[in-house]
C-alpha positions as CSV (number, residue, x, y, z in Angstrom):
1,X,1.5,3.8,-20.0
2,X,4.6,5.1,-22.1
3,X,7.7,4.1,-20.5
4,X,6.0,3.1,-17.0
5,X,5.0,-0.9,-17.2
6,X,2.4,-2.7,-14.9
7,X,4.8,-4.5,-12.6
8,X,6.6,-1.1,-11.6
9,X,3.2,0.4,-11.6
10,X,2.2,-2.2,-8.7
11,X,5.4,-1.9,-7.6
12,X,4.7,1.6,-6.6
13,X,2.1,1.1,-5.5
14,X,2.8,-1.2,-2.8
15,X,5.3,1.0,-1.8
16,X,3.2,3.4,-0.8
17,X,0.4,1.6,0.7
18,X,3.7,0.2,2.9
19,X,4.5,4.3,3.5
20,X,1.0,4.9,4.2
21,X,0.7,1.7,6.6
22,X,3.4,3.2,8.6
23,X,2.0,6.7,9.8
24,X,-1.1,5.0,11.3
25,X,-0.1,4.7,14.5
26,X,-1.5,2.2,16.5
27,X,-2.7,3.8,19.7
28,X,-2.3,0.5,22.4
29,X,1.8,0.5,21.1
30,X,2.4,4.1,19.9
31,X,3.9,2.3,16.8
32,X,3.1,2.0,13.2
33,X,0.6,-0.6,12.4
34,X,1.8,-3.5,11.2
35,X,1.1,-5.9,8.0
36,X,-1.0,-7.8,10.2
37,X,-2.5,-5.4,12.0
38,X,-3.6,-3.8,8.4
39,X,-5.2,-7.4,7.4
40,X,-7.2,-7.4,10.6
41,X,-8.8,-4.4,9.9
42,X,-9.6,-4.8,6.4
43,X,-10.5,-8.4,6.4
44,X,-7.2,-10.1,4.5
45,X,-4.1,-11.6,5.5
46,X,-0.7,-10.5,6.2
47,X,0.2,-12.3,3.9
48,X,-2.0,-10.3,1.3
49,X,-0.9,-7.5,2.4
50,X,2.9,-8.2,2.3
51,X,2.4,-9.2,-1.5
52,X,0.4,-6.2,-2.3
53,X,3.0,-3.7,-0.9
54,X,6.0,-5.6,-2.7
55,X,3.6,-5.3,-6.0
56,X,3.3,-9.1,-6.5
57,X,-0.3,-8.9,-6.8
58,X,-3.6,-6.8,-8.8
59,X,-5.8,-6.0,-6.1
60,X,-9.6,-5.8,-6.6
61,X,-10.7,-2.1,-6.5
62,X,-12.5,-3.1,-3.0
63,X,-9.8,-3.9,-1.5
64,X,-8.3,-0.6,-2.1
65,X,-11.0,1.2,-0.8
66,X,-11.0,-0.6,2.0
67,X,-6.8,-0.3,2.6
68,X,-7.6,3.5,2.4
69,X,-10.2,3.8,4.8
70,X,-8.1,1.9,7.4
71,X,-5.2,3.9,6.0
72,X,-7.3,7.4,6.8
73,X,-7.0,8.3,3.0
74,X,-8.9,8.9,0.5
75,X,-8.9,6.5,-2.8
76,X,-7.4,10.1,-4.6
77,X,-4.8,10.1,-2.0
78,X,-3.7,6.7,-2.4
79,X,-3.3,7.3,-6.2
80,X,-1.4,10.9,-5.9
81,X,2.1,10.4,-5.8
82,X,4.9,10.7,-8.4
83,X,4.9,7.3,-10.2
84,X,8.4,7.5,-11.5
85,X,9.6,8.9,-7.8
86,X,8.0,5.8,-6.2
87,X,9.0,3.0,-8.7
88,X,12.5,4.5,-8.1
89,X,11.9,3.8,-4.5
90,X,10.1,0.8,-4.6
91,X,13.5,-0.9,-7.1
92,X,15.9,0.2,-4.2
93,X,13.9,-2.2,-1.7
């Protein structure tokens, strides 16, 4: 992976599931869904879901397709974003 390791690699990832997450709006509250709300619908718990989006975890490749149909993404779109960008953002957090 050249000069992009693992952990900032989940890292990034996580960050954008979390920017994802937050344009589904929830249509009872006309807010973003929440962590919670996000392990209701795919089955796993905030908890989960909080570790995944701070990159503290590998999740299983069904899980990610899962988190993207929720998310109203594809499993491309989940993966196309700039890498170096998002670990940038997700090391400001």
């Amino acid at each position: 992976m050249n000069d992009i390791d693992l952990n900032n690699c989940k890292k990034a990832l996580g960050y954008r599931i979390s920017e994802l997450r937050k344009k589904v709006i929830n249509p009872e509250t006309n807010k973003p869904i929440s962590q919670e709300e996000l392990g209701l619908r795919t089955g796993h718990a905030k908890k989960t879901i909080g570790e995944l989006e701070r990159g503290n975890t590998n999740p299983r490749y069904d899980t990610l397709l899962i988190i993207s149909k929720e998310l109203n993404v594809t499993i491309q779109e989940l993966f196309d974003f700039d890498m170096k960008k998002y670990i940038k953002l997700s090391n400001k957090c």
